[in-house]
Each structure stands twice: as C-alpha cells, then as structure tokens.
N, C-alpha and C positions, 0 to 999 in steps of 0.2 A: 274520388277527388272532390274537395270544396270548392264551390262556384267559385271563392275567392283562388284559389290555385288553377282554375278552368281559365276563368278574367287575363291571370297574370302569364298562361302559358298563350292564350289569342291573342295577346297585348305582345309577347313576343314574337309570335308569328307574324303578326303585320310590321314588325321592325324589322325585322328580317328579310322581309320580302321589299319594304323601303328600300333598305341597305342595297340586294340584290338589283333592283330596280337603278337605284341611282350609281351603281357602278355602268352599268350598261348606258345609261346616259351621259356620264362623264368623259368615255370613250366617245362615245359617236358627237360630244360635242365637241372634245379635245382639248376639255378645264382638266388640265393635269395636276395643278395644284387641289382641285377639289377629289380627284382620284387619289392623291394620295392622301389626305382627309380620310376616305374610307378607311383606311389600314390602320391595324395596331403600330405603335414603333418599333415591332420584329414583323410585320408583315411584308410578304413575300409573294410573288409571283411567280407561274412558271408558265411561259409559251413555247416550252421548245419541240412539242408535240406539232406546232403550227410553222415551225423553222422561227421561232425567234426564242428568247431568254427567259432561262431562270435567274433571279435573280431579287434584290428591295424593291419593296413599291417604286423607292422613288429611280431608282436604276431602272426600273422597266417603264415608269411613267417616263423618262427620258428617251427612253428607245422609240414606245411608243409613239412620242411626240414626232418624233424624225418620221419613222415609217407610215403613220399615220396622214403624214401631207400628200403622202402619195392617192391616197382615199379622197375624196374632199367630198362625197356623199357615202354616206355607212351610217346603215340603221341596225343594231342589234336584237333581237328578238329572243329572251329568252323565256323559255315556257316549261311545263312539265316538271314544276318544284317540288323536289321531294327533301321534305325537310326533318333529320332526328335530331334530339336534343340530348346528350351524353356528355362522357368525358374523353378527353383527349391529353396526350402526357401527362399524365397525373394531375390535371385540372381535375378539382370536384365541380361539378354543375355548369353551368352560365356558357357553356360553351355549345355551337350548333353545326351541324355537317348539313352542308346543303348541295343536294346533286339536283342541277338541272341542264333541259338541251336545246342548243340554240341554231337559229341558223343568220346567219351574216350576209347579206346582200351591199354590195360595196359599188361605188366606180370609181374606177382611174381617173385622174387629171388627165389631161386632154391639152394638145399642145393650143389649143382655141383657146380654153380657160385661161391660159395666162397669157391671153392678148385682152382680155376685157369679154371676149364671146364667150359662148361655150354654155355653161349649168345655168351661169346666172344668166344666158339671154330671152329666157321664157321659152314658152311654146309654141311661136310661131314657126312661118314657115322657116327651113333653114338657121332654125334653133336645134341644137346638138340634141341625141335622144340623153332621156337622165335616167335611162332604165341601168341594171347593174352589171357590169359584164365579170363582176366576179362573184363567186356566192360561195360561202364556207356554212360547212356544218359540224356540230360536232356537241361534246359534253362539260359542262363545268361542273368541278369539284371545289367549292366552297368549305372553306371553315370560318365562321364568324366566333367571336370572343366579347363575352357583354365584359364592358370595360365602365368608368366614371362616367367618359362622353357616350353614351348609349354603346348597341354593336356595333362591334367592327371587324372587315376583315385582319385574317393573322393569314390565311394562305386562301391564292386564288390558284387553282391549275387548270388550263385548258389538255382536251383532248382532242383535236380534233379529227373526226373523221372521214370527211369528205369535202372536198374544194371543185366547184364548178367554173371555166373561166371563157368568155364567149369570144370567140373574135372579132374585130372590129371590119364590122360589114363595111364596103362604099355604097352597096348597092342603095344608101338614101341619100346619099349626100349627089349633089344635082350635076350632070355632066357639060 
C-alpha cells in the first residue's frame, strides 16, 4: 500500500469510529432528529433482539424516543471495534461492517423525578441514589456507507445478550 492509500484508509477509520461514537451519543442524549442524521435514506435499524423494533431510522428514532423517557439517565459505552472494509450487496468499496460490544447502564424515572426531586436533586442527604438499576449488554452490528455527506449508517442491529435489573432497595431511603 502507498502512504497516500495508508492516510486515506486511517482517515476512514476515524470517521467511522466518529460516526459510531456519535450514534451512542445521540441516544443517551435523545437528539433524535440528529440520530437520524446518522442514517442513509434506506437506513434501518433493528432492536428486536432487545424486545423493541426493526424497522427506518426514523421509525425507530420514534420509538426510541417514547421508550427512551423511561431512562432519563443512560450512558452507552461501546468499546471492542472491530472494523472491515468490503462490499456489501453488490456495492464496490466505500462501504464498512463494524462489530462492536457495549454494555448499557440505564435508570428508571422515578416517581420523585417528576415532582421536581429525585436525579436532578444532587447528592445530598435524601437525594435519590443515580446509580443504574438496569444494565444491558450485548453486540452491535454496524454497516456504515461513505455517502456525499461523509459515512453513514445503512443498517444498525443490536444483539443483545444480557440484561441486569436491580431492585429498588428502601433500605436507604429514611424511616
């Protein structure tokens, strides 16, 4: 390979890993309009590995958006990118398969949080805990598509494998 096709394949990799990066933040911030930004105009998702929908970006950005209030803290974490560069349905080049594994630490709204208490009352005493009492893990199978507007996803599918879900102690809250 020539330095210049070495440049232009690390210059892909870090849009890629961008791309990857900013879908994981557009979830846990819940800019749905910029979530579906990521996507091709045939881009597609699939959650039904996790009990929700396959289906368009922007149909699962919809879904998302509903079930996602249920969350009101979720931080995605995804790590372990394993990124090849091929073809896919008879695309020649520009196109990218990316597998990587995440794991999901989420909390539930809380009937506090929508009195005004609750996440947002700090960490004082008889401040709610903001630890996460649900935690998912599992795999995404990425396919990104270099497009005009740089990459973007064409299909996202979660697998996921394992969901942790705590139960809600009293023992801290004051008798």
């Amino acid at each position: 390979m020539t330095q210049r096709v070495e440049l232009a394949a690390v210059m892909d990799r870090l849009a890629i890993d961008s791309l990857i990066t900013e879908y994981a933040v557009t979830v846990d911030d819940g800019d749905w309009d910029a979530y579906q930004r990521l996507f091709t105009p045939d881009g597609r998702a699939d959650y039904s590995s996790a009990g929700g929908i396959e289906a368009s970006a922007a149909e699962v950005a919809g879904w998302l958006a509903g079930t996602m209030e249920l969350f009101p803290m979720r931080q995605h974490l995804i790590v372990n990118r394993r990124l090849r560069f091929g073809t896919l349905d008879q695309d020649i080049g520009d196109v990218a398969q990316v597998q990587a594994d995440y794991v999901n630490p989420m909390r539930f709204t809380s009937p506090e949080s929508s009195t005004g208490a609750g996440a947002g009352a700090g960490a004082g005493a008889g401040a709610e805990s903001t630890a996460p009492d649900f935690v998912c893990g599992g795999r995404y199978a990425f396919t990104a598509l270099r497009t005009d507007q740089g990459w973007r996803l064409r299909q996202v599918t979660v697998q996921e494998k394992w969901r942790r879900m705590q139960e809600r102690s009293r023992d801290h809250e004051p008798g």
